[in-house]
N, C-alpha and C positions, 0 to 999 in steps of 0.2 A: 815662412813667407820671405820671398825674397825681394828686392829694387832693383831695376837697370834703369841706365840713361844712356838715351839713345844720342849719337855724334858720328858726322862723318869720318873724323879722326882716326875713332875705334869701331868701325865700320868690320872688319876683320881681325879685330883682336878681342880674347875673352871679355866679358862684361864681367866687373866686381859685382859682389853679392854682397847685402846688406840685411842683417839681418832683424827681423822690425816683431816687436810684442805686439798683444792687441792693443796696447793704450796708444802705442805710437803711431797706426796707423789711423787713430781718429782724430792726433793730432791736426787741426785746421785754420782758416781764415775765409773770411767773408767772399763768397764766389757765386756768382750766380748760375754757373755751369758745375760746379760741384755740390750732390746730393749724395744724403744718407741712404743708406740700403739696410735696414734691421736685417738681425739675425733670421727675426721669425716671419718674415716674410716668404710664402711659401717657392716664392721663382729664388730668392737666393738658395742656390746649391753649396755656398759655405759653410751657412750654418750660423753663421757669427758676423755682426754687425762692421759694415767696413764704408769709404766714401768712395762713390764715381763720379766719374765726368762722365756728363751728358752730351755728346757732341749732336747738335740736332740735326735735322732730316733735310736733308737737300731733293732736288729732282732730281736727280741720279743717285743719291742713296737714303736708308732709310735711317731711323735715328738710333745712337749706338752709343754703350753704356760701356764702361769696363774700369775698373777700380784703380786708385791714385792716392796718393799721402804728399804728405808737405815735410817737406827732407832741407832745412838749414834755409827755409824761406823760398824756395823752390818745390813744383811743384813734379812728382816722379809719377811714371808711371808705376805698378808694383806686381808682379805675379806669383801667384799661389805653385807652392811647391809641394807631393809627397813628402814623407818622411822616409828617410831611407832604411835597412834594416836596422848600420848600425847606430841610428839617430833614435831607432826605438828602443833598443836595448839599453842604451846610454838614459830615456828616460827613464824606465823600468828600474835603471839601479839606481837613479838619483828618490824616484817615489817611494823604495824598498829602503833607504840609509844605508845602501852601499856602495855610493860613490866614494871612491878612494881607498877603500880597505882599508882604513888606518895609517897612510902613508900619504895622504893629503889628494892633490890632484884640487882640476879646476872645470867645476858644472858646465854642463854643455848651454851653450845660448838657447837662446829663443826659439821652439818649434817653426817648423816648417818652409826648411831651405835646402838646398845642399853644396854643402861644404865642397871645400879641396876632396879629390878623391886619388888613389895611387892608382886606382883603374878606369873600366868604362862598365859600371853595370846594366843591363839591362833594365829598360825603363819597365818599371810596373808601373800597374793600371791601378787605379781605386775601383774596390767596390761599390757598384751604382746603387742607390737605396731603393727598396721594393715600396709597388707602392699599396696603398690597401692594407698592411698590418694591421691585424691585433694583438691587444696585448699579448705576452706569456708569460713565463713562470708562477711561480705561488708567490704571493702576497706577504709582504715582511712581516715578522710576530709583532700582535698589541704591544705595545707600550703603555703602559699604566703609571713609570715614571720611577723607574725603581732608577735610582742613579748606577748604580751598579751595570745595567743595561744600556745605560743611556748609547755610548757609544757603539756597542754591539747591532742596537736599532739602528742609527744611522749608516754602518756599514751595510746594514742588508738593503735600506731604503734606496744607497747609493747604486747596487747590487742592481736590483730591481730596475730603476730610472735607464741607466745603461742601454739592459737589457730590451727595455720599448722606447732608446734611443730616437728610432726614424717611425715611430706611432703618433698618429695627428691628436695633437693637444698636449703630446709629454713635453714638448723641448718647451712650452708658456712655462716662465716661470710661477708666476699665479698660479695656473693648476700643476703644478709639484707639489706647492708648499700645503693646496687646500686638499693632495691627496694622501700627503703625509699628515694632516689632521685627522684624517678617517682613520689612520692605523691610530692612533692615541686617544685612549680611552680612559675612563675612572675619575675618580674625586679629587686625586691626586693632579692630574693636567687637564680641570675643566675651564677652571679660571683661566689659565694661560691661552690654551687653543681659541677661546673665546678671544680673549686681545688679539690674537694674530690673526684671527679670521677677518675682525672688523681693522685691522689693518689693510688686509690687501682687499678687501673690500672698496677702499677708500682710494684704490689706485688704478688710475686709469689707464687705458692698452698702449699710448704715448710711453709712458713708462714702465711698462712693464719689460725690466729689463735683467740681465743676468744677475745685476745687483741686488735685485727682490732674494735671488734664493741665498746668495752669498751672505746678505743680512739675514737672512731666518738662521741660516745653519749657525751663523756665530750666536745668536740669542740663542739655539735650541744648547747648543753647550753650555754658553755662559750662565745657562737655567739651570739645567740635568745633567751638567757633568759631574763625576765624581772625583772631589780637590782631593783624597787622598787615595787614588787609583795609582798615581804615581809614587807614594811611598809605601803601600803594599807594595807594587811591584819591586821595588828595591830587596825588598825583605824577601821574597820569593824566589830573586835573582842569588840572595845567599845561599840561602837553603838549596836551592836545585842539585840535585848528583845524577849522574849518569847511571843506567843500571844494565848493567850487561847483560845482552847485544845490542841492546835497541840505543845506536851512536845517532841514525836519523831523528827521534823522537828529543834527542836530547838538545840536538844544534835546531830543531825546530823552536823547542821552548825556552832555546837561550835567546835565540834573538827576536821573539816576542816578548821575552819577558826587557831586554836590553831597550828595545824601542818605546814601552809602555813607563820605563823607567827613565826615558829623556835623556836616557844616557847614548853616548857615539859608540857604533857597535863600528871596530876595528882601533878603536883607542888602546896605547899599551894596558890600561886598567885592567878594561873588557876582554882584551886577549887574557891577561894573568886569573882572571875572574872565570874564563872558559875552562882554564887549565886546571882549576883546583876543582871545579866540578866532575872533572874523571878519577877514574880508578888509577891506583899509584901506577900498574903494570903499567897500563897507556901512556901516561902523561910521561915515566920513563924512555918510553919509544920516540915520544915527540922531540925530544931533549937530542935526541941522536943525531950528528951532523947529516945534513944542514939542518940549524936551528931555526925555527920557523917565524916569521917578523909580523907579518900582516895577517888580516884573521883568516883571509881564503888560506892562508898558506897552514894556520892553527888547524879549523876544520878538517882540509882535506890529511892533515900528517893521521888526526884522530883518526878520522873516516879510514885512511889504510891501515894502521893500527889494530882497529879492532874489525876487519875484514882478512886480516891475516892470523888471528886468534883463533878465528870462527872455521878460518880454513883447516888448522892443524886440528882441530878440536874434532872434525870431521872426520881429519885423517886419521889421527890414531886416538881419538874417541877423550872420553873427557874422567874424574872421579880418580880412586888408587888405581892404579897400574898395576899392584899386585892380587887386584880383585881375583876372586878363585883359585889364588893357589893355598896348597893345604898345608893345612897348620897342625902338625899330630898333638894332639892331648898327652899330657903324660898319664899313664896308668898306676893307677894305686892298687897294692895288693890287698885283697879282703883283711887277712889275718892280720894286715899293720892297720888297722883302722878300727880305732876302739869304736866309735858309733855304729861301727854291725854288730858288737858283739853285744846280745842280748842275756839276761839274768835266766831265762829258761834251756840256755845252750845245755845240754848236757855232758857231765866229766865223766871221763871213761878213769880206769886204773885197769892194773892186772888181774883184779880180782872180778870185774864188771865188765871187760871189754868184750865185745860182740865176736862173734868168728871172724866176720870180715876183713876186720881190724887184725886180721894174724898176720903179722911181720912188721907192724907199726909201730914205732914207740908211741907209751904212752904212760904216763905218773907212776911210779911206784908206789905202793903202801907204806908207810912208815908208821909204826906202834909207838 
C-alpha cells in the first residue's frame, strides 16, 4: 500500500511513496466523514479492513467513498498497489528463512507498493475473484491431538483455508475456527474444542475480526504443540548424511530439519553443519577455489559436484575397471598332488607290468 499527497507544487514531479502496514492504516481520529470499511464486507474488494472518507452527494454528483489514513496528524489520501514480481519473490524468501543467505541483508518493508524501479514494467492486472465457488480439495486429516502432528494439521488446515480463499463464509473468521473444530476429533481434544466453541460463540459479528483466528492459532499451539519438536530436530540435524546421488533429497531435509530446529539456515554453523553431512569426495570438490561463503553458494558447489559424479559415472560406467579381464589359474600337476593319489592305485614292476607299459620306466625288483 502505498500514500501520496497531492500539491500544486509537485504537480509534475514524482509523488514519494510511503509505505503503510495494516495497523497503520487504521490509525485514526474522531471525524465524522471518516468511516470504517470491514474486511468482510462483501462490496470491499480488498479484503482487509481499511478507513474512508465519505465525501457526500451533492446535485451534480453522487456520494463517493475511497480510502484515507492519518499520516503525522494529517489526513492522506492512500492507494492500493499490486505487488510486483520482485516484491513477491522477496516475500517468499523472507516466509522460507532465506533472506540473506547467511550474509545478512535487510527484509523487505511492508506489502503492497512499488518501490524505485531501474525500469518501466508492464502493469499487471490482478486476478478478478469468481463468483459462486465451491469449496475444493480434500479435507485436512482428524486431529485426535497427537502433539507430534499438531503442526502438520495446522499446515494442511492452512492449505485448505487458502485454497477456498474467495468461498462465501471462509474469509469469517468465526467459521475457520468452528471448521477447524470439525476436523478435531477424540477424548483427547473434547474438552478443549468445547471451550473454543462457547468462545466464539460468545462473539459478536462487530467483532469478528482477523484477531479471532490469530488468537485461536496461538492457543491451538500453545495447547498441542510439541515443546521438544525442536530438540529432536537438532539431533536429526546431526545424524543426517547424504547418500549417493540423491544431493536433492538431502538439501531438502537439511533445511527442514535447519528451520524445525530454530536454527538460521545460512549461519556459518549451518553452512559447516551441511558440509559434514556429505560424502568426503564432495565436500572435497566444495573446498576447490572459489571457497564457497553463503549457503546458496554451499548448495549449489554440492549440487554440481555430485551431478558431475553422476555424469562420469555414466560415462565410463562405475565398479573395478578391470571387471572381465582374465585371471589364468595356475595348473597343478596330478602326479604332484598327494590328495589324488589313492591306496588302491596299483604298482606296476618289471615283473607285473602290463604290455602297454613297454618302453616305460617302471620299479625294479629288489630281492
Amino acid at each position: 500500500m502505498a500514500s501520496t499527497s497531492k500539491g500544486k507544487a509537485r504537480k509534475h514531479q514524482e509523488e514519494p511513496h510511503t509505505f503503510l502496514s495494516d495497523l497503520d492504516i487504521l490509525q485514526a481520529r474522531q471525524n465524522y466523514c471518516v468511516t470504517l470499511i470491514k474486511g468482510t464486507d462483501r462490496r470491499n474488494p480488498l479484503g482487509k479492513d481499511f478507513l474512508a472518507y465519505v465525501q457526500p452527494a451533492t446535485n451534480n454528483s453522487p456520494e463517493e467513498k475511497f480510502p484515507v489514513y492519518l499520516y503525522q496528524g494529517v489526513w492522506h489520501k492512500i492507494r492500493y498497489n499490486p505487488l510486483t514480481t520482485a516484491e513477491l519473490e522477496a516475500l517468499l524468501d523472507v516466509a522460507m528463512g532465506e533472506q540473506g543467505g547467511g550474509t545478512g541483508g535487510t527484509p523487505p518493508g511492508p506489502p503492497g507498493g512499488a518501490g524505485p524501479a531501474t525500469g518501466a514494467p508492464a502493469q499487471l492486472q490482478p486476478i478478478a475473484a469468481v463468483a459462486n465457488v465451491k469449496a475444493m480439495g480434500k479435507d485436512p486429516p482428524l486431529f485426535a491431538g497427537q502433539r507430534e502432528k499438531a503442526n502438520t494439521f495446522m499446515n494442511e488446515v492452512e492449505k485448505y483455508l487458502t485454497l477456498n480463499d474467495d468461498v462465501a463464509g471462509f474469509r469469517s473468521p468465526k467459521k475457520k475456527v468452528a471448521l477447524v473444530l470439525t476436523f478435531m476429533q477424540g477424548p483427547e481434544v473434547e474438552e478443549w474444542t468445547r471451550g473454543i466453541l462457547q468462545w466464539i460463540q460468545q462473539i459478536d459479528d462487530q467483532s469478528n475480526t482477523d484477531d479471532i483466528w490469530c488468537i485461536f492459532c496461538r492457543h491451538f499451539y500453545n495447547w498441542f504443540q510439541n515443546t521438544q519438536s525442536d530438540l529432536m530436530a537438532r539431533k536429526d540435524l546431526t545424524m543426517l548424511k547424504m547418500r549417493f546421488p540423491y544431493i536433492d533429497s538431502y538439501i531438502s531435509n537439511f533445511e527442514q530439519l535447519v528451520r524445525k530446529a530454530l536454527y538460521q539456515l545460512g549461519s556459518h554453523e549451518m553452512n559447516q553443519q551441511f558440509l559434514s553431512g556429505l560424502p568426503r569426495d564432495v565436500a572435497k570438490d566444495m573446498m576447490h577455489y572459489l571457497t564457497p561463503i553463503t549457503y546458496q553458494e554451499y548448495s549449489q558447489k554440492a549440487l554440481t559436484s555430485v551431478q558431475s559424479k553422476v555424469l562420469l559415472k555414466n560415462v565410463f560406467g562405475g565398479g573395478n575397471r578391470n571387471f572381465g579381464a582374465f585371471a589364468p589359474q595356475q595348473q597343478q600337476l596330478q602326479w604332484n598332488n598327494p590328495c589324488l593319489q589313492g591306496q588302491n592305485t596299483p604298482q606296476y614292476n618289471l615283473s607285473n607290468a602290463p604290455q602297454w607299459m613297454n618302453n616305460t620306466p617302471v620299479p625294479m625288483n629288489i630281492d
